[in-house]
C-alpha positions as CSV (number, residue, x, y, z in Angstrom):
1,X,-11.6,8.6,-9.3
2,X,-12.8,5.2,-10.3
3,X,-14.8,2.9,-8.8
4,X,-12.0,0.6,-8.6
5,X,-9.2,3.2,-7.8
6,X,-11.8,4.3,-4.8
7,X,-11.5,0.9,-3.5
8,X,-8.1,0.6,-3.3
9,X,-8.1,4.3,-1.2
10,X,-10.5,2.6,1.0
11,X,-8.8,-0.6,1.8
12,X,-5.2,1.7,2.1
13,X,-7.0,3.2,4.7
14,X,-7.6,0.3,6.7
15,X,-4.2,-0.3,7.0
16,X,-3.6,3.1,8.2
17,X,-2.1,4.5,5.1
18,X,-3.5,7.6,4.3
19,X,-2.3,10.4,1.8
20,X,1.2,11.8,2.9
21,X,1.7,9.0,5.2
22,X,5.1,7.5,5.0
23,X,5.4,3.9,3.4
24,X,8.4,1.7,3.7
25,X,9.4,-1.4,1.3
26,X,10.6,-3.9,3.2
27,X,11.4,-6.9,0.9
28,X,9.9,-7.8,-2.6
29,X,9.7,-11.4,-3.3
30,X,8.3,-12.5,-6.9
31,X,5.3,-10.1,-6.6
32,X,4.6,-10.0,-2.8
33,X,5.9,-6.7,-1.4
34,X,6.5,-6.5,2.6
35,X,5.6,-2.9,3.7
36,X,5.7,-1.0,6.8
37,X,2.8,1.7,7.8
38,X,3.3,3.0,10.8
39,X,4.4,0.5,13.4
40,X,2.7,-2.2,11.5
41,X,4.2,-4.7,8.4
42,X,1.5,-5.9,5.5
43,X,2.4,-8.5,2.9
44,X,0.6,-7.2,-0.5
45,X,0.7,-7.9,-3.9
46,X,2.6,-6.2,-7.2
47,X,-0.7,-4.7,-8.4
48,X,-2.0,-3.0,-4.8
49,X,2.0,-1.5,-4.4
50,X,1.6,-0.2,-8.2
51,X,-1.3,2.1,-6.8
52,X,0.4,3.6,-4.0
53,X,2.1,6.7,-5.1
54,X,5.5,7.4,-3.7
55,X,6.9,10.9,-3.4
């Protein structure tokens, strides 16, 4: 894993999404994605939502 890829894990995790945690979209605007983690919504950008893999 990359440096860069490994900070992208890391700051996931401090939203609470780890690996095998569920993810919802809630709205895309332009590129500003609204997702839920947990109990909790996040406003993030196109490229951090291309790095979450969804299954």
């Amino acid at each position: 894993m990359s440096e860069e890829q490994q900070e992208i894990a890391s700051f996931l995790r401090t939203l609470g999404c780890y690996e095998g945690e569920s993810v919802t979209i809630i709205s895309v605007l332009s590129d500003t994605y609204v997702i839920s983690v947990k109990d909790a919504r996040y406003s993030i950008d196109a490229d951090l939502a291309k790095a979450i893999t969804l299954y």
